[in-house]
C-alpha positions in Angstrom: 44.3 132.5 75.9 47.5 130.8 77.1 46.5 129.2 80.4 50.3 129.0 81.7 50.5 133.5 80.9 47.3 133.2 83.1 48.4 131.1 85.7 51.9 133.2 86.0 49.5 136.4 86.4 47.9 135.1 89.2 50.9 133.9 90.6 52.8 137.2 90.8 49.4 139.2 92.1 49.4 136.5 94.6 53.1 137.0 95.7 53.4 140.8 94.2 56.6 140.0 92.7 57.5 138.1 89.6 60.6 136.2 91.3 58.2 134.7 94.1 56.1 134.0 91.8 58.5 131.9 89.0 59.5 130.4 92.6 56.4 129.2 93.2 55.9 128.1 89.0 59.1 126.7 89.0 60.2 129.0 86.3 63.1 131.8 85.8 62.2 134.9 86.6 62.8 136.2 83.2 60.4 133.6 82.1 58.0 134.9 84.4 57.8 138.8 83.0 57.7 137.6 80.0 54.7 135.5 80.4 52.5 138.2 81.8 54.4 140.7 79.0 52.9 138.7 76.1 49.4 138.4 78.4 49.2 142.2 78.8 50.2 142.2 74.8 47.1 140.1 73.6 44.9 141.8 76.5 46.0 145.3 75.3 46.4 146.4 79.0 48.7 147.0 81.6 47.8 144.3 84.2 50.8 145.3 86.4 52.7 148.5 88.1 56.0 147.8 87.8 57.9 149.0 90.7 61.6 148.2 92.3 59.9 146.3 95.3 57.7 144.4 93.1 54.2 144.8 90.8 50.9 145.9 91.9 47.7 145.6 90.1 46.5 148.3 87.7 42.6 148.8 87.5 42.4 146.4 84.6 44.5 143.8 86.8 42.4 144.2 89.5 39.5 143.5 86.5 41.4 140.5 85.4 42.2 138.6 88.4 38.7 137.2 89.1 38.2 136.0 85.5 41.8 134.7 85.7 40.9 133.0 88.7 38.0 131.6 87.0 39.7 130.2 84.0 42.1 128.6 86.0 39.6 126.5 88.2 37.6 125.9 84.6 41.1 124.1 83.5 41.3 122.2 86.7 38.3 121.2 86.1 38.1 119.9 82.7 41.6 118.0 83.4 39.8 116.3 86.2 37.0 114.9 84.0 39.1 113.0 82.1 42.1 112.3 83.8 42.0 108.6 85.2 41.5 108.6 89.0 40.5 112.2 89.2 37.0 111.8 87.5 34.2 109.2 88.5 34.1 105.8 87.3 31.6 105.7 85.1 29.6 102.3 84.2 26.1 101.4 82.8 24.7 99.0 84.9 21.4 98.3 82.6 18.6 98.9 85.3 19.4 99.9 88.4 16.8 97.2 90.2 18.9 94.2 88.5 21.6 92.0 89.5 24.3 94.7 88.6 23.1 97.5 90.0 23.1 95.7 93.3 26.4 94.6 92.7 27.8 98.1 92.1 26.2 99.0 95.0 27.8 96.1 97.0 31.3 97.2 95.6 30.8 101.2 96.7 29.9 99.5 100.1 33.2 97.8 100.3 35.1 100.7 98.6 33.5 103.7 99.6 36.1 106.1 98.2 35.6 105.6 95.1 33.5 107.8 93.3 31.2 106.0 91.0 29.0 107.8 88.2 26.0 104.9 87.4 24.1 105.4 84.4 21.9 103.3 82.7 22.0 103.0 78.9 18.5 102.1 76.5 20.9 99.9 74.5 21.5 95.9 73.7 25.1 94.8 73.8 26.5 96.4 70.6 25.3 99.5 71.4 27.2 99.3 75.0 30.0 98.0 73.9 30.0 100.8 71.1 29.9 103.4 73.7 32.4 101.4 75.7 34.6 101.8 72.6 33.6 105.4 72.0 34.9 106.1 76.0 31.0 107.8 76.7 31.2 105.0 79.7 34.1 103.0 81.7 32.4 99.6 81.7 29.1 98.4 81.3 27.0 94.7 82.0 25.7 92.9 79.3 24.8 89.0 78.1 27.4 88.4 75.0 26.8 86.3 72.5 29.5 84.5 70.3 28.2 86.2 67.1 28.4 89.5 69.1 31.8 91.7 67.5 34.2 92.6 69.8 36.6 95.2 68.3 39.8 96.1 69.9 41.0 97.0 72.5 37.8 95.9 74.2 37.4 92.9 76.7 34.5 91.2 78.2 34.5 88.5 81.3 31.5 86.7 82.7 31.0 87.8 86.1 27.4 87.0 86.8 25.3 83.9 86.8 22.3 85.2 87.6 19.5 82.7 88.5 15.6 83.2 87.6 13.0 83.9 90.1 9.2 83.9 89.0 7.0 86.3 89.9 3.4 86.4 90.7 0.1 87.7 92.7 -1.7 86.1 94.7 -4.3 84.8 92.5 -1.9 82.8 90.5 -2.4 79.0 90.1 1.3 78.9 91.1 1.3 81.6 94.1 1.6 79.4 97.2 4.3 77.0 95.2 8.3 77.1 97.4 9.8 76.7 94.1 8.7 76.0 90.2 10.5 74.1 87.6 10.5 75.2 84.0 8.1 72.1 83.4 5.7 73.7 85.9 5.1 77.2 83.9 4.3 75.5 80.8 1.2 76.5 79.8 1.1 79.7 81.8 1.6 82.9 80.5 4.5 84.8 81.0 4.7 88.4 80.8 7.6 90.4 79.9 6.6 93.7 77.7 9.0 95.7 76.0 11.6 93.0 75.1 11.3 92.3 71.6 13.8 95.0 70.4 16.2 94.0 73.2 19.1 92.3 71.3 20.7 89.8 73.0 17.8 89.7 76.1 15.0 89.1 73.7 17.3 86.2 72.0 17.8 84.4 75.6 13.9 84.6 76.3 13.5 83.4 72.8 15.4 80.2 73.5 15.0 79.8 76.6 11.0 79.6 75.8 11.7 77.2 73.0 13.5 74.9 75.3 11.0 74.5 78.0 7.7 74.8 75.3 6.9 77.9 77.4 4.9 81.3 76.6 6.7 83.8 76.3 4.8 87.5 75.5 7.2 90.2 74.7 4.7 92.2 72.7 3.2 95.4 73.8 5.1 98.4 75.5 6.2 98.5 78.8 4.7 101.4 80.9 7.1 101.5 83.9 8.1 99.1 86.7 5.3 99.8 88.0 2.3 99.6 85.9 3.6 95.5 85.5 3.6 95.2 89.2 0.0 96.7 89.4 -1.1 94.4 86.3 0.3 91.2 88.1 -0.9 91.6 91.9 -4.3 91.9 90.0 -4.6 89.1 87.9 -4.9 85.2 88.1 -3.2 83.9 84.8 0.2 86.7 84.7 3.7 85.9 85.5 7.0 87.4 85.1 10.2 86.7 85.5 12.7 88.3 87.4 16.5 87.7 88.8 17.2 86.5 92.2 18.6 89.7 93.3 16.3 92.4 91.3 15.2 94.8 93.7 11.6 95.3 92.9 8.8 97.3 96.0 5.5 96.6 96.0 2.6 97.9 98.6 1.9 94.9 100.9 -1.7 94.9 99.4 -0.3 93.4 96.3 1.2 90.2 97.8 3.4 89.4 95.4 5.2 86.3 95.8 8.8 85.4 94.1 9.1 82.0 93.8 12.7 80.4 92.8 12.8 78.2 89.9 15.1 75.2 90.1 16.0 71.5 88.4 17.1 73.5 86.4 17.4 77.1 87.0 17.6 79.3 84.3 20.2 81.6 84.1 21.3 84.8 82.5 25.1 85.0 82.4 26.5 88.5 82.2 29.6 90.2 81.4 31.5 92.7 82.0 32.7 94.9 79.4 35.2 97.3 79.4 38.8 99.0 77.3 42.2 97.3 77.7 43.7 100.5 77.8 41.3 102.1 80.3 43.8 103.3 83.2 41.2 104.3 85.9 42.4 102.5 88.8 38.8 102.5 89.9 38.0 100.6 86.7 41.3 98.1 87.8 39.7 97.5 91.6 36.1 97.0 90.2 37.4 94.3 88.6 39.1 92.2 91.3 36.3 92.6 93.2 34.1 91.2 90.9 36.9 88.4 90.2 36.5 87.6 93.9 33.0 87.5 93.9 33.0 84.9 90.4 32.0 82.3 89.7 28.9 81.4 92.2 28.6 78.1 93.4 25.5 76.7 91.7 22.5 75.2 94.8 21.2 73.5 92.0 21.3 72.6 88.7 21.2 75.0 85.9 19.8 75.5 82.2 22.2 79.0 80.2 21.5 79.6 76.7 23.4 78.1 73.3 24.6 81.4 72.7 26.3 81.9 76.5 27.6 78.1 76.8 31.5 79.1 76.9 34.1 78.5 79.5 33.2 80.1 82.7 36.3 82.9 83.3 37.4 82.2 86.5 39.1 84.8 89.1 42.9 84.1 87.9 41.9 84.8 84.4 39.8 88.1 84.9 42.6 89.5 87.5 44.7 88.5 84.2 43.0 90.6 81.8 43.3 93.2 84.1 47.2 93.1 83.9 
C-alpha cells in the first residue's frame, strides 16, 4: 500500500479539503486528488464525498481512517528503529556485573538522555564483532587479540584496564590477607567454571596461569552467579577471581572477602568495538566519554597478557577514530 496515498488520505479527512491538505504535505493540490484517486482505485471504494466545499468521509472512509492511522504510526515507527538518533544505542556489555556494565551505567549517569538498549551477548570476540559487523548491536566490549580478524569497516580501542581482585570466604587460608600477589595463590585453587569455550577469556586465564605456575579450573559448568558464591562462602580451599569493579551481592552470612592483587596486578584489557560508518551520535558521545575516562593511571605495577601487549590508545587517538 503506498504509504504517501495513505498519508494524503489522512491529511484531507483531517482538514476536509484536499487543498489544506497538499498545504499541509507540501504538495499541489492536483497531486493531492490524485493520491487518494489511485488509493480509492487499489481499495475499490469511495473513501471521500466530493463536494464544492470540500470531501467528507463515505462509510468505508470512516472504516479506513483508523487502519490508516495505524499504518502511519507503524511507519513512524519502524523509521525510528533504525534511523541513527531516533532508536536506542544498542551495546553488548558482556555481563552486566563487570567492568563494562558499570561503565555504561556511569555514562547514562552523566548523559541521561540518551537512550541506551544493553544486552548481553553468549559470544567470544569474533562472534561480537561479527554481530558488530552484521549491525544486530552498535558496539560491544571485548579483550582482542592480535590474531583476532578485524574486517572492515570495523574498529576497536582499548578502553579498560581492568585490574584483578581475588575472591574468597571466610575459611580461606588467604581470607584475612589486605592484598595477594600472584606468587601468594600458587598452589591454591582457583575456580572459574564455564570458561573453557570462552575464546579469548579462556586464552588470558590460560596464560596468565602459566606465567604465575597457578591453578586454574575452568572445567565443569557454571550454574549461575550464584551457586559460585554459595560454593565459595562455604569452602576452605576455593577462590575466584573477579575485576575490581564487578558488582557481585552476597548475604552478609557469607563473608566474602575481595582481596586486591598487586606487584603485579593482573589485568584484563578491553576494547571497544564498534562500525566506522555507524552514525548514531549516541554511539559518537559514548566514545569520548570513554576517551576521557582512558587510560587509568596504574597504583601499582601490572602483569597484561602476550596477546594484549600493544600500544595503549590514548584519548587523542580514540576521539580520532571517531572523526
Amino acid at each position: 500500500m503506498d504509504l504517501d496515498a495513505v498519508r494524503t488520505f489522512v491529511a484531507a479527512a483531517d482538514a476536509g479539503q484536499f487543498q489544506e491538505a497538499a498545504a499541509t504535505l507540501s504538495i499541489t493540490q492536483q497531486a493531492a486528488s490524485k493520491r487518494v484517486a489511485a488509493l480509492e482505485k487499489d481499495l475499490n471504494v469511495r473513501l471521500f464525498t466530493r463536494t464544492a466545499r470540500g470531501v467528507t468521509l463515505t462509510i468505508d472512509g470512516q472504516a479506513f481512517l483508523p487502519h490508516a492511522r495505524e499504518l502511519l504510526r507503524a511507519a513512524d515507527r519502524a523509521d525510528a528503529s533504525v534511523r541513527p538518533g531516533r532508536r536506542a544505542l544498542r551495546v553488548d556489555v558482556v555481563n552486566r556485573r563487570v567492568a563494562t556494565a558499570v561503565l555504561l551505567q556511569d555514562f547514562h549517569r552523566t548523559h541521561p538522555g540518551i537512550e541506551l538498549d544493553v544486552v548481553t551477548l553468549d559470544a567470544d570476540a569474533a562472534g561480537a564483532i561479527a554481530a558488530v559487523e552484521a549491525g544486530a548491536i552498535d558496539a560491544t566490549f571485548h579483550g582482542v587479540p592480535p590474531h583476532q580478524q578485524i574486517p572492515e569497516p570495523v574498529s576497536t580501542a582499548q578502553v579498560i584496564d581492568e585490574p584483578h581482585e581475588l575472591l574468597v570466604g571466610p575459611h580461606h587460608p588467604l581470607a584475612d590477607a589486605h592484598t595477594v600477589t600472584p606468587a601468594h595463590l600458587a598452589g591454591h585453587r582457583i575456580w572459574m567454571p564455564g570458561l573453557t569455550d570462552r575464546g579469548e577469556v579462556a586464552d588470558y586465564y590460560t596464560e596468565l596461569a602459566t606465567t604465575f605456575g597457578l591453578t586454574i579450573d575452568m572445567s565443569g559448568p557454571l550454574f549461575g552467579n550464584e551457586s559460585l558464591l554459595d560454593e565459595l562462602a562455604g569452602s576452605a580451599d576455593l577462590a575466584t577471581l573477579i575485576g575490581r569493579r564487578s558488582r557481585y551481592f552476597w548475604p552478609d552470612n557469607y563473608d566474602l572477602r575481595r582481596i586486591p592483587i598487586v606487584n603485579p596486578a593482573p589485568v584484563y584489557p578491553m576494547s571497544l568495538i564498534w562500525r566506522d560508518d555507524n552514525r548514531h551520535p549516541a554511539l559518537a558521545a559514548l566514545r569520548d566519554y570513554l576517551a576521557s575516562r582512558h587510560p587509568n593511571a596504574p597504583d601499582t605495577v601490572v602483569w597484561t597478557p602476550k596477546w594484549e601487549q600493544r600500544p595503549v590508545v590514548s584519548t587523542t587517538t580514540l576521539r580520532q577514530k571517531r572523526k
